[in-house]
N, C-alpha and C positions, 0 to 999 in steps of 0.2 A: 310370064316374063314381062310383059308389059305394064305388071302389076307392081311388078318387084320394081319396074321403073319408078313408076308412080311413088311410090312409096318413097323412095330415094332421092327424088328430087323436092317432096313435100317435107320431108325431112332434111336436107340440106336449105331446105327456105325458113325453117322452123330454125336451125342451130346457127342458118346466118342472123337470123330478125333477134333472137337472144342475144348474140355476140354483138350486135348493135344496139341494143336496150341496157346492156352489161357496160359498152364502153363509154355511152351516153350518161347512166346513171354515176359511173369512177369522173366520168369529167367534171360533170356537176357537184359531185361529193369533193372531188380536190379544189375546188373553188370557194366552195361554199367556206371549208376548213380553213383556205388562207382568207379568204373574208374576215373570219372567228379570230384565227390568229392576230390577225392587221386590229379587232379589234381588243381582244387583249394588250396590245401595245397603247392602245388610246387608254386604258385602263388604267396600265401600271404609269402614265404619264399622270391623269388625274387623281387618282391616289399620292404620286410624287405633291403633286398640286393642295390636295387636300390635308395632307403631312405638314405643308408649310404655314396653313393658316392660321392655327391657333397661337401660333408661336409670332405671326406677326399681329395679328389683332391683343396680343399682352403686350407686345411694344408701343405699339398704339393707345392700349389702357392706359396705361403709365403719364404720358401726354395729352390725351384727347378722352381720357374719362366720363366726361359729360357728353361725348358722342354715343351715347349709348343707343341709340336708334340706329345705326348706320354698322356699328359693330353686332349686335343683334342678328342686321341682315345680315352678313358676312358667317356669322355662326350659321344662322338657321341654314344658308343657300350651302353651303358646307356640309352640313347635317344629310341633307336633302342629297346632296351626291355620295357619298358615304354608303348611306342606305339604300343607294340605287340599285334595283336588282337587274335591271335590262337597259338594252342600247337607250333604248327611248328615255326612259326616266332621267338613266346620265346625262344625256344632252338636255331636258331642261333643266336640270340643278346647274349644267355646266354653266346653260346661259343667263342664270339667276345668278350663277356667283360672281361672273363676266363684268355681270352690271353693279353687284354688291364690291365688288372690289376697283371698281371703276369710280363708284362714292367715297371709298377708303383711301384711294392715292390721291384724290382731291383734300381730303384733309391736310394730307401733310404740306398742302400747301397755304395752310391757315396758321400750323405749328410749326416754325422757323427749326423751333430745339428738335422737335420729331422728323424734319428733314435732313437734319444732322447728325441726327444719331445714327453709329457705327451700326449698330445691330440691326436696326430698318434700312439698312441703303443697304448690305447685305442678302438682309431679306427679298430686297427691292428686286435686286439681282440674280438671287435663286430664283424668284419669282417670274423673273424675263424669261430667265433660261427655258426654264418649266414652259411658260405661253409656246415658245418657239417651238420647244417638241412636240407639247401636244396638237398642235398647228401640223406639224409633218407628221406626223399620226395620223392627225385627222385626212389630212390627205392620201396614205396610204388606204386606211382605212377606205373610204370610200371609192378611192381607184380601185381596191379588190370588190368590193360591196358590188360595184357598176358590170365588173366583170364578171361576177357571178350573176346579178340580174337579168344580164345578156345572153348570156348561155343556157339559161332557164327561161326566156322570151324567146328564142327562136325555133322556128319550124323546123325540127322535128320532134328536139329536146322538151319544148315548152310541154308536146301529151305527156312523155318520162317526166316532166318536174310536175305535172300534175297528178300522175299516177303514181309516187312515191312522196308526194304533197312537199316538195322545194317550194319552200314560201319566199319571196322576194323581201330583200334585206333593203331595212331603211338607212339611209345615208345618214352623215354627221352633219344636217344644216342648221342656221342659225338664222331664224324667222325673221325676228328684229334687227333692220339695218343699224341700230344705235348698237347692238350689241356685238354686231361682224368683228369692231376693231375690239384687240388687244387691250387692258385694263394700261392705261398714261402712266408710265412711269418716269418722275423729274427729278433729277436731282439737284 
């Protein structure tokens, strides 16, 4: 009888400590998932982003031709995000193009006629729009990223994220204080 006790209580310690490595590991899994999510939003923003550029670097050609150094950058830091296969990669193509398209709105304030034109102050504008969202992307992103980090940092979760290897997600920062702000748009 006392055996049969034993038993029944080593075994209701066993189905509660599962039912708690179970509800530990669905928490951390539903987190992790809208981190992923939050950043697929930052994704289809920089794709939106990367969609506008060729189109405005031909506008550009057209008037600033001989900037061929500074549109170059603008390709290449383009290129580089395009092919980014993970979080890490995108953020520095993002913040290569940041700074490459921060050179290019300074042009147009060398070319009167390319600050004028309809089709670049358009661009100019799709282009805001785009910073802005990817901007609250980013910041979703990363408020899920933190909330996932934290839930896989604390005691008791952190043994469950380590025994199902939840690896801690890197945020969307931007190293260079020259690069923090937004590419100047003037019109």
């Amino acid at each position: 009888m006392l055996g049969l006790i034993s038993l029944l209580v080593v075994g209701g310690i066993v189905v509660i400590a599962a039912l708690f490595v179970i509800a530990v590991y669905n928490g951390l899994t539903r987190k992790k998932i809208a981190a992923e999510t939050a950043w697929s939003d930052v994704d289809v923003q920089l794709k939106r982003r990367y969609d506008l550029i060729p189109n405005l670097v031909n506008t550009v050609k057209g008037y600033a031709s001989h900037e061929k150094e500074t549109l170059e950058r603008v390709i290449a830091a383009r290129q580089k995000g395009v092919d980014a296969r993970n979080p890490h990669e995108a953020i520095e193509a993002n913040n290569m193009l940041t700074q490459a398209l921060g050179r290019l709105f300074a042009l147009s304030e060398a070319y009167p006629d390319l600050k004028a034109n309809q089709n670049f102050m358009q661009l100019q504008e799709e282009l805001t729009g785009t910073e802005n969202k990817i901007g609250f992307s980013r910041q979703h992103y990363n408020r899920s990223a933190s909330q996932y980090n934290k839930a896989a940092a604390v005691f008791p979760a952190n043994l469950i994220a380590g025994m199902f290897n939840f690896k801690e997600m890197e945020f969307f920062e931007v190293a260079d204080q020259a690069q923090r702000d937004a590419p100047k748009v003037a019109f």
